[in-house]
C-alpha positions in Angstrom: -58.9 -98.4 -5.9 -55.7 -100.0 -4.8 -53.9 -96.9 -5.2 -55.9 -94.5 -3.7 -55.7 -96.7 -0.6 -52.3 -95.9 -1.3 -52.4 -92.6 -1.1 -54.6 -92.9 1.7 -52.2 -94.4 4.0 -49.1 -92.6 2.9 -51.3 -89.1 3.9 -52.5 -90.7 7.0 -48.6 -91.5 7.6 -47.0 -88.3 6.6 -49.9 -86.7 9.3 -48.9 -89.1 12.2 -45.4 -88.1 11.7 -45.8 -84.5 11.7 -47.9 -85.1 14.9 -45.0 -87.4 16.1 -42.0 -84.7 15.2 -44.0 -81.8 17.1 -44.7 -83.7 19.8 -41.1 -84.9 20.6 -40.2 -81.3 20.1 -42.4 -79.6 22.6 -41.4 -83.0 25.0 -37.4 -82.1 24.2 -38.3 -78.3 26.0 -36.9 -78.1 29.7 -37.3 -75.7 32.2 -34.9 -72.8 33.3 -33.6 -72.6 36.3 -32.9 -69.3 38.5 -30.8 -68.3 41.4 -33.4 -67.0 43.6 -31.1 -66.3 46.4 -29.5 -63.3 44.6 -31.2 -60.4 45.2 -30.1 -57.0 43.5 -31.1 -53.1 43.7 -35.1 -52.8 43.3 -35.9 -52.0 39.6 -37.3 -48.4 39.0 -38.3 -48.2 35.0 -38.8 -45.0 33.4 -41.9 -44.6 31.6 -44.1 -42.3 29.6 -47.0 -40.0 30.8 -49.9 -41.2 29.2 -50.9 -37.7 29.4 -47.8 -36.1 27.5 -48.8 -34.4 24.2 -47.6 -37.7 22.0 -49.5 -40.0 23.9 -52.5 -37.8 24.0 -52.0 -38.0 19.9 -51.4 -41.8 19.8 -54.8 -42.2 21.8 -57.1 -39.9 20.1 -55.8 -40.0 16.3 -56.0 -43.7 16.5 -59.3 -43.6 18.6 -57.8 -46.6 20.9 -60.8 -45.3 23.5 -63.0 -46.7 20.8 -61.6 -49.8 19.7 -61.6 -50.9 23.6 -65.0 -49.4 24.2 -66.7 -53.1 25.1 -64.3 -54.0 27.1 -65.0 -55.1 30.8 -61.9 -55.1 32.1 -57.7 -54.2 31.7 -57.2 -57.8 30.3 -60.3 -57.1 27.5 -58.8 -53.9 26.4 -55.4 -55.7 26.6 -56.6 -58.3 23.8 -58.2 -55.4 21.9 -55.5 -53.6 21.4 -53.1 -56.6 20.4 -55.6 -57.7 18.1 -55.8 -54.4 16.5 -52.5 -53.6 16.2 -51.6 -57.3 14.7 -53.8 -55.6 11.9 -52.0 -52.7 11.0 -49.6 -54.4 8.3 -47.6 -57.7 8.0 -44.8 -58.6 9.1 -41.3 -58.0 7.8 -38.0 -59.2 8.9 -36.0 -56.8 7.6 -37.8 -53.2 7.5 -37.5 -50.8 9.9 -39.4 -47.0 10.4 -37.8 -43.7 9.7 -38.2 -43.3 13.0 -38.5 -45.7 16.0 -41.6 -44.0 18.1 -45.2 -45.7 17.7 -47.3 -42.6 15.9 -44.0 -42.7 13.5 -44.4 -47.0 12.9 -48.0 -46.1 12.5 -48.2 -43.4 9.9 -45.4 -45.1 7.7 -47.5 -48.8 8.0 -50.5 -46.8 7.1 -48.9 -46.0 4.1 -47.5 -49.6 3.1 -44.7 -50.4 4.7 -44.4 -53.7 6.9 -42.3 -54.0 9.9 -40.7 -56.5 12.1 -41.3 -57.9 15.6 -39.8 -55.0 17.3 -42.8 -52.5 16.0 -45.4 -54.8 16.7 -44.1 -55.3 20.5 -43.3 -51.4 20.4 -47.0 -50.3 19.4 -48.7 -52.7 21.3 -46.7 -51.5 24.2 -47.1 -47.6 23.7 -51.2 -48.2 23.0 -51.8 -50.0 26.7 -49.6 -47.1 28.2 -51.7 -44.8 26.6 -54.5 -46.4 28.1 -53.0 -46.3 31.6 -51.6 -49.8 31.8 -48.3 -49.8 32.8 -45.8 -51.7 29.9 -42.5 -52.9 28.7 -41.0 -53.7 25.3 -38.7 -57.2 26.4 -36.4 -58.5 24.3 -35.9 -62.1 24.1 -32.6 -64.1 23.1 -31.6 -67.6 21.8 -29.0 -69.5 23.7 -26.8 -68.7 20.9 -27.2 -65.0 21.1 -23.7 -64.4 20.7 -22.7 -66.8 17.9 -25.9 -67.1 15.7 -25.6 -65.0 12.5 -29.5 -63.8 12.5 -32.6 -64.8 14.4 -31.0 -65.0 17.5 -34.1 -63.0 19.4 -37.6 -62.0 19.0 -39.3 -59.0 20.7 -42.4 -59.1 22.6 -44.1 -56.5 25.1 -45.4 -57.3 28.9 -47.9 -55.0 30.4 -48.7 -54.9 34.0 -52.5 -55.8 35.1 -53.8 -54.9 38.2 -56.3 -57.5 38.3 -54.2 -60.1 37.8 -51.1 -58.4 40.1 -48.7 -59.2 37.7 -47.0 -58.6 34.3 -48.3 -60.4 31.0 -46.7 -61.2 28.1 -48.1 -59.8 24.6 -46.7 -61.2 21.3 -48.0 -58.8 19.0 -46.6 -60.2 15.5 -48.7 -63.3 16.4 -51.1 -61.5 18.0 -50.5 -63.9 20.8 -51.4 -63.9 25.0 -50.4 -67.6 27.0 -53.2 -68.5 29.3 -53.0 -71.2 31.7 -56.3 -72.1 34.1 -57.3 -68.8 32.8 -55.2 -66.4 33.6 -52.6 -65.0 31.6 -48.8 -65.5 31.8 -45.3 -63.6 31.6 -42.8 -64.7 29.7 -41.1 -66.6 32.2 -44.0 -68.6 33.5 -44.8 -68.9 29.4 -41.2 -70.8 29.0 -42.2 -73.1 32.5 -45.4 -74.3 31.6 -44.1 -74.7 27.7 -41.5 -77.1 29.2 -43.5 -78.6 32.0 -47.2 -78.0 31.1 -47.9 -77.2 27.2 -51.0 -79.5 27.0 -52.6 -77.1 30.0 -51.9 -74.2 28.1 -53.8 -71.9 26.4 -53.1 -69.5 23.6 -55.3 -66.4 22.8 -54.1 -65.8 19.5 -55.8 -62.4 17.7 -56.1 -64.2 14.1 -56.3 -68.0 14.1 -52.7 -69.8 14.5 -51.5 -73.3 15.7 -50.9 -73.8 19.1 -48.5 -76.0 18.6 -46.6 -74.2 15.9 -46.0 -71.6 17.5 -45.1 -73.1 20.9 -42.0 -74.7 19.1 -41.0 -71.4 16.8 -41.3 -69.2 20.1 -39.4 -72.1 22.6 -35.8 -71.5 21.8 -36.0 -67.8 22.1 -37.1 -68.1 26.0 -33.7 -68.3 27.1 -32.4 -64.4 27.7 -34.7 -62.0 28.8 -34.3 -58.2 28.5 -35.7 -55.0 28.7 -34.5 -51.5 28.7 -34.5 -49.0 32.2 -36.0 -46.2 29.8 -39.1 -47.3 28.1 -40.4 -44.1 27.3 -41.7 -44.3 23.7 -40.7 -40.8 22.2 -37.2 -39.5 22.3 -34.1 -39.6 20.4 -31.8 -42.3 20.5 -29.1 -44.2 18.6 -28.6 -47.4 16.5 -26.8 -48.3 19.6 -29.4 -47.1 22.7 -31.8 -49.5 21.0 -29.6 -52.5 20.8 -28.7 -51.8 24.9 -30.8 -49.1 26.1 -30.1 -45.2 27.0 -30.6 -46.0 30.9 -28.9 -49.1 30.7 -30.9 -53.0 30.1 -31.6 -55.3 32.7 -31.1 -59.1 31.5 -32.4 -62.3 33.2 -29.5 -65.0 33.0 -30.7 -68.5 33.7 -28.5 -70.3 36.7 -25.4 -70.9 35.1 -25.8 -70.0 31.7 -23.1 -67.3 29.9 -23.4 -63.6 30.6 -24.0 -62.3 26.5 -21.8 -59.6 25.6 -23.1 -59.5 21.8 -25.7 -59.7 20.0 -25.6 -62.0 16.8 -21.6 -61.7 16.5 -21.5 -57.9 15.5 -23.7 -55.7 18.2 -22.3 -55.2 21.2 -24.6 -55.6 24.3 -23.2 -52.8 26.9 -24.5 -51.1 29.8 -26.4 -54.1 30.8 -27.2 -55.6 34.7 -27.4 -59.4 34.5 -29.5 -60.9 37.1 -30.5 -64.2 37.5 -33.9 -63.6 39.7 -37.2 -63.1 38.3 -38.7 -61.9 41.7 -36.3 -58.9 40.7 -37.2 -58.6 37.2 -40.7 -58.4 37.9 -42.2 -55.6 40.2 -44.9 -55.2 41.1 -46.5 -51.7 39.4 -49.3 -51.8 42.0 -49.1 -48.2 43.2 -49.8 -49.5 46.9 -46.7 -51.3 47.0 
């Protein structure tokens, strides 16, 4: 009896611990500041036609009308689609497609394969632009970008909802949208309330996850955000477009912090505009404005 009391109390004390450790991580989180005084050149980001030929394929030979058919609204079909394309094979690190567009990434995981973050963000970005919501594969970086020898970033999407007038960020590896007082967040406002608000938050996960797990693995990699000028999904690039972007990347630099010039040592990060204003990396996609 003695002993299983034993036992007893050492579980109970290896849980308060773990509760302890995650909770002194999430406290140890602090917000990023911006120069908001610094204004730059409006965006303008390329896009695809959901109405060019590959769309049109992506939409009807993965019947994405259907798998959002009872949805009520953008933000619906939004968790929809992340949900469904969280199920189209498990995550890999390391493996990438022959090819970088979404019918490509599709086809190959329909036959096996498993791919990273980057295909999960890519798909779920190409599927809500099919569907007419306007989106954005972002890229987002450690503080250590430049020095770290491997997972220094992680790649999400944001798509633009008119009913909420704003973009919102989509992890689609964790089949992840951040909520707080119900409506959903970018990835900025996700790193603020993280480091000022994460009991208030809410996470809409696809496939049941901890909340606090993942608050702490996703944390350090809301540093450096980035997306490319041309986010059209189908056309050729190189090893080095998709590292910087064939129009160019725009990067959001907190106040202060270091300009990157590479990513994890090796991969240069050209042709990039820092800015250090998220009024300016944020426009509005409202076609009345």
């Amino acid at each position: 009896m003695k002993k299983l009391l034993v036992i007893l109390f050492l579980l109970i004390a290896a849980a308060i611990a773990v509760v302890c450790f995650v909770f002194a991580k999430l406290e140890a989180i602090t917000p990023l500041t911006w120069d908001l005084e610094k204004t730059n050149t409006p965006i303008t980001i390329l896009m695809s036609d959901p109405n060019e030929p590959e769309m049109v394929q992506l939409r009807q030979q993965y019947n994405l009308e259907d798998v959002v058919r009872d949805a009520e609204d953008d933000y619906a079909r939004l968790r929809l689609i992340t949900a469904w394309v969280q199920r189209q094979w498990k995550h890999h690190g390391n493996n990438t497609p022959s090819r970088p567009d979404p019918l490509t990434i599709l086809k190959e995981a329909n036959e096996g394969k498993r791919f990273r973050c980057v295909e999960y963000a890519k798909v779920v970005a190409a599927c809500a632009r099919a569907l007419g919501m306007p989106s954005r594969v972002l890229g987002l970086k450690r503080r250590d970008v430049e020095t770290a020898k491997s997972g220094a970033g992680h790649v999400v999407a944001e798509v633009w909802l008119d009913q909420f007038n704003k973009w919102v960020f989509v992890d689609g590896q964790w089949g992840a949208i951040a909520e707080k007082d119900g409506s959903p967040l970018n990835a900025v406002e996700f790193q603020k309330s993280i480091a000022n608000e994460y009991s208030k938050l809410n996470m809409r996960f696809a496939r049941k996850a901890n909340k606090f797990r993942y608050l702490i693995w996703v944390a350090p990699y809301l540093y450096y955000f980035d997306f490319s000028l041309d986010q059209r999904f189908f056309k050729q690039e190189t090893g080095q477009e998709r590292i910087s972007g064939s129009q160019g990347s725009i990067m959001l630099v907190p106040k202060g912090a270091n300009k990157p010039k590479v990513f994890q040592i090796k991969k240069p990060l050209t042709n990039c505009i820092y800015i250090s204003n998220p009024q300016i990396f944020y426009p509005s996609m409202n076609k009345g404005d």
